[in-house]
mmCIF file of the N, C-alpha and C atoms, coordinates in Angstrom:
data_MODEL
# 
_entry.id   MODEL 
# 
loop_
_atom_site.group_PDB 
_atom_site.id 
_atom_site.type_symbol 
_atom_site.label_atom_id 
_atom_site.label_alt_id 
_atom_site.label_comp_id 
_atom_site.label_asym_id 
_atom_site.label_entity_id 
_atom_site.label_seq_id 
_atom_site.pdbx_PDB_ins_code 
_atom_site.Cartn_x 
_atom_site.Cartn_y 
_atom_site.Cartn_z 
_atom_site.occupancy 
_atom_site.B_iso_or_equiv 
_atom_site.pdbx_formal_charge 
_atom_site.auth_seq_id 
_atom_site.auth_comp_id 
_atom_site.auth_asym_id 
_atom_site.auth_atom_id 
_atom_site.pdbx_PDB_model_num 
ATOM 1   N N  . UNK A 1 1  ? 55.827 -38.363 -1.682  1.00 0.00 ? 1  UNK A N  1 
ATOM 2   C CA . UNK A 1 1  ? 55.072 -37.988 -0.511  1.00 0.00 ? 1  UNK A CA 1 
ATOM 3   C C  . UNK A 1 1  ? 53.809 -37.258 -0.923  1.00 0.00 ? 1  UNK A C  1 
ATOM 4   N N  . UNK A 1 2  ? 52.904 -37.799 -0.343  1.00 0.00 ? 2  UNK A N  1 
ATOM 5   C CA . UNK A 1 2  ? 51.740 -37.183 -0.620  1.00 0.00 ? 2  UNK A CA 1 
ATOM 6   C C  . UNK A 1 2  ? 51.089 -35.760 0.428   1.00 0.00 ? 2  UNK A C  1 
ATOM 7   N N  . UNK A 1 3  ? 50.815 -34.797 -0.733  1.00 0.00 ? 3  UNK A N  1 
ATOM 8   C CA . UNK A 1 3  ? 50.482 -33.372 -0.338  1.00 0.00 ? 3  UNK A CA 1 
ATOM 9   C C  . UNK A 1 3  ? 49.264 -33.203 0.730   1.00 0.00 ? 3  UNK A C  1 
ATOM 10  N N  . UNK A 1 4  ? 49.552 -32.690 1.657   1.00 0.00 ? 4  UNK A N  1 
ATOM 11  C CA . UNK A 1 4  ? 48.536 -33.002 2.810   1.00 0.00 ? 4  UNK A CA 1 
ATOM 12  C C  . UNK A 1 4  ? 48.370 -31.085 3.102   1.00 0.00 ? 4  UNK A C  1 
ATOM 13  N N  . UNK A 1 5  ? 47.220 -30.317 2.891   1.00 0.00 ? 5  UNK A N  1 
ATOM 14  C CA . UNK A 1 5  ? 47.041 -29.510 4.006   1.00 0.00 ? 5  UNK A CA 1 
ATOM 15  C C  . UNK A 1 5  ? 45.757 -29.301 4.265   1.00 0.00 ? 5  UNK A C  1 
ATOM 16  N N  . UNK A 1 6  ? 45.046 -28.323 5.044   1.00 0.00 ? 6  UNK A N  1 
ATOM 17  C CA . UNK A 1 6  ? 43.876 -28.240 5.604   1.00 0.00 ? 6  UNK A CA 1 
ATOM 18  C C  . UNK A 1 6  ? 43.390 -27.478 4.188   1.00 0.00 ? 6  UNK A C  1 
ATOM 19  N N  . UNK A 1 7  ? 42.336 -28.245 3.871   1.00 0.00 ? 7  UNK A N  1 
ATOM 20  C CA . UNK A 1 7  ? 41.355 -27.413 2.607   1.00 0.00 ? 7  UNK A CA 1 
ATOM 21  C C  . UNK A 1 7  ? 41.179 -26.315 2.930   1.00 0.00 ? 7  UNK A C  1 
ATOM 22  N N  . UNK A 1 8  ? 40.923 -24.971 2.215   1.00 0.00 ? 8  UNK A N  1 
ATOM 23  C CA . UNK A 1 8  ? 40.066 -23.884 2.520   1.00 0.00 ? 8  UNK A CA 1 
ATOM 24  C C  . UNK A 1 8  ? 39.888 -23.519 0.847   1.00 0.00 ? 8  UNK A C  1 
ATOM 25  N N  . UNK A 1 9  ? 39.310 -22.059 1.234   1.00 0.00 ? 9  UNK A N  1 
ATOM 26  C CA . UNK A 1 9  ? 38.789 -21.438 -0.184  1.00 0.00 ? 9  UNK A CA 1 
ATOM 27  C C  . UNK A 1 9  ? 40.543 -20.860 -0.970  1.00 0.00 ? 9  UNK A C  1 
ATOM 28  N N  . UNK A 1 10 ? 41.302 -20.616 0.691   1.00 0.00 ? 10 UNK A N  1 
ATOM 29  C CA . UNK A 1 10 ? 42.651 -19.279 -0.020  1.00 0.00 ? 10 UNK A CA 1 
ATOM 30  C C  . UNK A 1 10 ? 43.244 -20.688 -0.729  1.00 0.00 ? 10 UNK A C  1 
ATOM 31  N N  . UNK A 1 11 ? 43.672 -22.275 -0.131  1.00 0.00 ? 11 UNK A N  1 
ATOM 32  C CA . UNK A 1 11 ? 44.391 -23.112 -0.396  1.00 0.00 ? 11 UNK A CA 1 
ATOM 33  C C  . UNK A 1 11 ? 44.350 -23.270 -1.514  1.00 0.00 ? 11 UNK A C  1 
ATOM 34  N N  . UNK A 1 12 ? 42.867 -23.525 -2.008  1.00 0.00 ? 12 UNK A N  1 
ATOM 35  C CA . UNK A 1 12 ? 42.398 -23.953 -3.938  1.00 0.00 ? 12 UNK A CA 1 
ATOM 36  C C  . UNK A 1 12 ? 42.493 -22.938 -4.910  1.00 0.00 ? 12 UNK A C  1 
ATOM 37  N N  . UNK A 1 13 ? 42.105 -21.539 -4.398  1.00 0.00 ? 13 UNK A N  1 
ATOM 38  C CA . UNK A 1 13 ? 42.346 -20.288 -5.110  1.00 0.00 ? 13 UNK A CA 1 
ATOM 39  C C  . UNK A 1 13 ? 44.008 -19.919 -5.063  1.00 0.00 ? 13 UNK A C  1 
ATOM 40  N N  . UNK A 1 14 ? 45.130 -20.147 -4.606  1.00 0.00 ? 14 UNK A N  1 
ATOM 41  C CA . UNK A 1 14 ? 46.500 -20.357 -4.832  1.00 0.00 ? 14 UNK A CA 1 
ATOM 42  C C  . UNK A 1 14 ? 47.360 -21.349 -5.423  1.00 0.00 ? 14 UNK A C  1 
ATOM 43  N N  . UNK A 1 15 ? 46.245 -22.281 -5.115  1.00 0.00 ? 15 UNK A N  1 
ATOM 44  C CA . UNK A 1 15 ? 47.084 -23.830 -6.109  1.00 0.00 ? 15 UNK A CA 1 
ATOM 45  C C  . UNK A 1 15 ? 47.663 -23.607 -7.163  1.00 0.00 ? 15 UNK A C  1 
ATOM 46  N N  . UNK A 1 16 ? 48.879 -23.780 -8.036  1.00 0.00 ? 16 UNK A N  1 
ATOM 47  C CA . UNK A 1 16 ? 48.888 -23.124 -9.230  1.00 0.00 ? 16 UNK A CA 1 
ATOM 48  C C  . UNK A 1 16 ? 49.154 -24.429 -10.201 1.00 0.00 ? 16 UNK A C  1 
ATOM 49  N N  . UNK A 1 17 ? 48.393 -24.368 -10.916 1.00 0.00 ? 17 UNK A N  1 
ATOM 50  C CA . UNK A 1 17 ? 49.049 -25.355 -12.221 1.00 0.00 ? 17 UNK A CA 1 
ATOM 51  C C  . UNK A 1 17 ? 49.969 -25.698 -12.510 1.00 0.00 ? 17 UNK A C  1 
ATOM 52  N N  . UNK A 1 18 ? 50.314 -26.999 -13.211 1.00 0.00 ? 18 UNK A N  1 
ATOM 53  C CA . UNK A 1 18 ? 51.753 -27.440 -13.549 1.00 0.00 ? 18 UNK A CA 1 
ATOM 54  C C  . UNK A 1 18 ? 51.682 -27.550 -14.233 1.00 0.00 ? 18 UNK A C  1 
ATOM 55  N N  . UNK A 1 19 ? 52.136 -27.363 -16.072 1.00 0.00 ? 19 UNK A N  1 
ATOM 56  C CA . UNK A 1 19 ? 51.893 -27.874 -16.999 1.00 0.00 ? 19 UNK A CA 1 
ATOM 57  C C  . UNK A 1 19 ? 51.770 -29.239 -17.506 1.00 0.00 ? 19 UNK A C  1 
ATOM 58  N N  . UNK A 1 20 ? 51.044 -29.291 -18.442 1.00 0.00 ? 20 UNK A N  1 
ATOM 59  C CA . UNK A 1 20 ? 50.796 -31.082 -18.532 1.00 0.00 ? 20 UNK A CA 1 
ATOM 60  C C  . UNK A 1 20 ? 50.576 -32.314 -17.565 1.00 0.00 ? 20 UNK A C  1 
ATOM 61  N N  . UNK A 1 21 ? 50.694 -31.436 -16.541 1.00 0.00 ? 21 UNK A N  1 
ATOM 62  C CA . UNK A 1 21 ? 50.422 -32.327 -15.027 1.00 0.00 ? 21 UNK A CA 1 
ATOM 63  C C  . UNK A 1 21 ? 49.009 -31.977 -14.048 1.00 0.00 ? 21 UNK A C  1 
ATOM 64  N N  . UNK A 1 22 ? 48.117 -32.603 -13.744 1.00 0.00 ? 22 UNK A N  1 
ATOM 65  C CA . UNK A 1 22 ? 47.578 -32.863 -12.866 1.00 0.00 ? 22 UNK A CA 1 
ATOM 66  C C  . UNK A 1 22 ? 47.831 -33.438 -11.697 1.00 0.00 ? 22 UNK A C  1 
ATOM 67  N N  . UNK A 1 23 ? 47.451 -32.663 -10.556 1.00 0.00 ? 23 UNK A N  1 
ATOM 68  C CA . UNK A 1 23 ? 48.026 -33.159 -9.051  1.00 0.00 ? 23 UNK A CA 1 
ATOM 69  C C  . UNK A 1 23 ? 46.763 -33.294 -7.878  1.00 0.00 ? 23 UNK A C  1 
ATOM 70  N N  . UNK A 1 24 ? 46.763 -33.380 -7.093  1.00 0.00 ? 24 UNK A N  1 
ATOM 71  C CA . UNK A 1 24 ? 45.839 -33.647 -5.948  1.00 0.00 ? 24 UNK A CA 1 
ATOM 72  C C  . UNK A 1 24 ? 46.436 -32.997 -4.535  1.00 0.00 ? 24 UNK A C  1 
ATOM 73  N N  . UNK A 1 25 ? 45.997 -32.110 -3.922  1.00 0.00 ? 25 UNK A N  1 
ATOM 74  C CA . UNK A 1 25 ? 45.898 -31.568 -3.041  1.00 0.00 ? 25 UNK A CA 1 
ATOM 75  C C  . UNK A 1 25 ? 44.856 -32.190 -1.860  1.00 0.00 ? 25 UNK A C  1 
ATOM 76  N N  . UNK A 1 26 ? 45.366 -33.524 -1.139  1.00 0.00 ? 26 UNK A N  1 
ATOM 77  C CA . UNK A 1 26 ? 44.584 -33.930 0.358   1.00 0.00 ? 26 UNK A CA 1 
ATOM 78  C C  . UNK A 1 26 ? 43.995 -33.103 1.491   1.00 0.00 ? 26 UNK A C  1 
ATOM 79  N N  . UNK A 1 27 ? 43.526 -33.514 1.993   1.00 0.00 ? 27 UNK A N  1 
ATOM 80  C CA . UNK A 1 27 ? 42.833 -32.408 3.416   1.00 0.00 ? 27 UNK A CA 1 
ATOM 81  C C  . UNK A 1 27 ? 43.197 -33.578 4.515   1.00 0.00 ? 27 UNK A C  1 
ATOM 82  N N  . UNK A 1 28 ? 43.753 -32.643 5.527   1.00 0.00 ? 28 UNK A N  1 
ATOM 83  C CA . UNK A 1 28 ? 44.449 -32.995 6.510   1.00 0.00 ? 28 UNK A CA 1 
ATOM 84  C C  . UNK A 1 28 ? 43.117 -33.549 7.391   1.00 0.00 ? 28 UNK A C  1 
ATOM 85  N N  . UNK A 1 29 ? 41.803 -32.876 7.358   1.00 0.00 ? 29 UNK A N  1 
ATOM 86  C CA . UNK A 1 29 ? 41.073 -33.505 8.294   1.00 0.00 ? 29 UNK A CA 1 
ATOM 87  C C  . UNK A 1 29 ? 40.071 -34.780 7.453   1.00 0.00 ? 29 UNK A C  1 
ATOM 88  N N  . UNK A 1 30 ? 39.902 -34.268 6.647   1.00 0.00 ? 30 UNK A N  1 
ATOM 89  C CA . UNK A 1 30 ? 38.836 -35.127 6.335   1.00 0.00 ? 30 UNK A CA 1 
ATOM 90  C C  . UNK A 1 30 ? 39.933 -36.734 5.219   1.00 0.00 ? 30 UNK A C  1 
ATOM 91  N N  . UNK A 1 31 ? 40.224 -37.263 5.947   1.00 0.00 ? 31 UNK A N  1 
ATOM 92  C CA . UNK A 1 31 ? 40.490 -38.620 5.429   1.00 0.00 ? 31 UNK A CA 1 
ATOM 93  C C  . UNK A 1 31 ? 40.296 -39.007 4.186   1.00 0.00 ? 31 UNK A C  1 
ATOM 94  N N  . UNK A 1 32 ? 41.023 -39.080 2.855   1.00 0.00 ? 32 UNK A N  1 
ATOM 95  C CA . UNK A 1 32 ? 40.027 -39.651 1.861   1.00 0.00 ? 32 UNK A CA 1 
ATOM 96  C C  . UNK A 1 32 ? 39.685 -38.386 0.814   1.00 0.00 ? 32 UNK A C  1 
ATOM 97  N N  . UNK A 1 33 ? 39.778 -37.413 1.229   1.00 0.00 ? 33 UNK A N  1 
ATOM 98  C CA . UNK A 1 33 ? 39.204 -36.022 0.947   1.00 0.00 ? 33 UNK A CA 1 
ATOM 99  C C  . UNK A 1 33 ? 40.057 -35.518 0.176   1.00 0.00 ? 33 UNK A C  1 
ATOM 100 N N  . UNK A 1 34 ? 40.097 -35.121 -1.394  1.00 0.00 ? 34 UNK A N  1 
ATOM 101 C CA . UNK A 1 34 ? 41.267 -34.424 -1.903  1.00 0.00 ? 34 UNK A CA 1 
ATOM 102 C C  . UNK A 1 34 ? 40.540 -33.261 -3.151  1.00 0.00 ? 34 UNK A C  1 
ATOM 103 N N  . UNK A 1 35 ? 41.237 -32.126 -3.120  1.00 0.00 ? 35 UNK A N  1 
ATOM 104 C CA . UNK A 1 35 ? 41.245 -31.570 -4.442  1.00 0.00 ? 35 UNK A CA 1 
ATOM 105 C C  . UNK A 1 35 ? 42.333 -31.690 -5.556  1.00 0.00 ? 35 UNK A C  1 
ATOM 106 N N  . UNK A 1 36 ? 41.448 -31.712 -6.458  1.00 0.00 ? 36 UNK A N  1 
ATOM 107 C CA . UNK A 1 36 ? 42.655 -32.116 -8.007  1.00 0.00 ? 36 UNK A CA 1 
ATOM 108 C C  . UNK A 1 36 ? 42.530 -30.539 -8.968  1.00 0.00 ? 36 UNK A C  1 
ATOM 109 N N  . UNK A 1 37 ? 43.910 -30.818 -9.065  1.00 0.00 ? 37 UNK A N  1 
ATOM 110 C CA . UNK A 1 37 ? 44.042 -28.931 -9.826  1.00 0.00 ? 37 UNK A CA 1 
ATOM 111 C C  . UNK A 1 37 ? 44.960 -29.495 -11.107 1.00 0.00 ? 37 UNK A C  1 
ATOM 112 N N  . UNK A 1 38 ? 44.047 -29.233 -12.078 1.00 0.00 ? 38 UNK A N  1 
ATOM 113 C CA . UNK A 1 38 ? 44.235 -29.962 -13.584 1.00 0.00 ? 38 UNK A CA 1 
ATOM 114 C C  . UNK A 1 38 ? 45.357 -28.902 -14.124 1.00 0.00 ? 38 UNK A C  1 
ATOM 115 N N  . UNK A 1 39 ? 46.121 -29.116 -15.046 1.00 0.00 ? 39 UNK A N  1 
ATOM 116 C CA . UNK A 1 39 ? 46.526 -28.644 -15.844 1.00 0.00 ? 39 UNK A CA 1 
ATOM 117 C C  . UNK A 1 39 ? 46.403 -27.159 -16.720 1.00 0.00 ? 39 UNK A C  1 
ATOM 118 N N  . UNK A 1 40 ? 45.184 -27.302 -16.873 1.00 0.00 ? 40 UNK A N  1 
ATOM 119 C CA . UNK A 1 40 ? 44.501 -26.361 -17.724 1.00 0.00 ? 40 UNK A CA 1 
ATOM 120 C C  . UNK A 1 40 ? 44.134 -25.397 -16.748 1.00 0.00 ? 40 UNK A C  1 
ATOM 121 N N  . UNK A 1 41 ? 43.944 -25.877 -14.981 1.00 0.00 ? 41 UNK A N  1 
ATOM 122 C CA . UNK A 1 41 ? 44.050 -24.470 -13.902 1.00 0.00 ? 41 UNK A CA 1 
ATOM 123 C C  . UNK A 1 41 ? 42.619 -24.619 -13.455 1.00 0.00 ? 41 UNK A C  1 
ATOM 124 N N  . UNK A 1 42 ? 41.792 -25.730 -14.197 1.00 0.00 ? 42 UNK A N  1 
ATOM 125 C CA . UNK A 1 42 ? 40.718 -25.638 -13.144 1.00 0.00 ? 42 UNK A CA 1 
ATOM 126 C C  . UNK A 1 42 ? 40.793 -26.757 -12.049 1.00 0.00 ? 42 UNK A C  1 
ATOM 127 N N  . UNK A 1 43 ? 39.862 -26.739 -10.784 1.00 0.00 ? 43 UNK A N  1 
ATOM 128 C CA . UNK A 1 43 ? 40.075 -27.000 -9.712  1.00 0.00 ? 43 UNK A CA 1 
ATOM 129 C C  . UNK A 1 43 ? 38.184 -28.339 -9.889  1.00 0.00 ? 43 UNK A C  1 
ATOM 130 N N  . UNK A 1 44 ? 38.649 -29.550 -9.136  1.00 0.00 ? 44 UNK A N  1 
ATOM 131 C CA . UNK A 1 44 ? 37.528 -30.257 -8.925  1.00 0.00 ? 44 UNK A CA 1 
ATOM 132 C C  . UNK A 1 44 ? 38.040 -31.496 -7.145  1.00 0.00 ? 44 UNK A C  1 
ATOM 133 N N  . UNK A 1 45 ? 36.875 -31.932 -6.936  1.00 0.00 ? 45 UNK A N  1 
ATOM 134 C CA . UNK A 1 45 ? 37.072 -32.139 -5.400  1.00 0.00 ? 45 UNK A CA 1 
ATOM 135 C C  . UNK A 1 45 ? 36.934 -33.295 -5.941  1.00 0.00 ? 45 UNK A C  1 
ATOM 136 N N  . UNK A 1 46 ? 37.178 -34.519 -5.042  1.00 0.00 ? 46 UNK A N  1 
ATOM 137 C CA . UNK A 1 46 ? 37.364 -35.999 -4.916  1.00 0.00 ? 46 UNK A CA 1 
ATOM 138 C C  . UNK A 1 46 ? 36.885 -36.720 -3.602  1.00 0.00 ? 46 UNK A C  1 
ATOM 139 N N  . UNK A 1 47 ? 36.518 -37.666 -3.167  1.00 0.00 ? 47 UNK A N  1 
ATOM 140 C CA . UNK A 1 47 ? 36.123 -38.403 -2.447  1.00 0.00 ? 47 UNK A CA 1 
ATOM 141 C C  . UNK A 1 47 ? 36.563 -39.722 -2.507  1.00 0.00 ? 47 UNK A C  1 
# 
């Protein structure tokens, strides 16, 4: 199941890393719209 919540600043600044895993965090409004929170703990947006 894919991770769906409303983007904000608190959502990406709590995300926490998984080791060796990269994941994607969707936005509930914007369709298409996801942040990816790497491994290593930094955070980048997607389209």
């Amino acid at each position: 199941m894919v991770k769906r919540l409303k983007l904000n600043e608190k959502v990406l600044r709590d995300a926490e890393p998984k080791p060796r895993v990269s994941y994607q965090i969707f936005d509930t409004d914007v369709i298409g719209f996801a942040a990816r929170v790497q491994a290593s703990g930094a955070h980048s947006q997607a389209a």
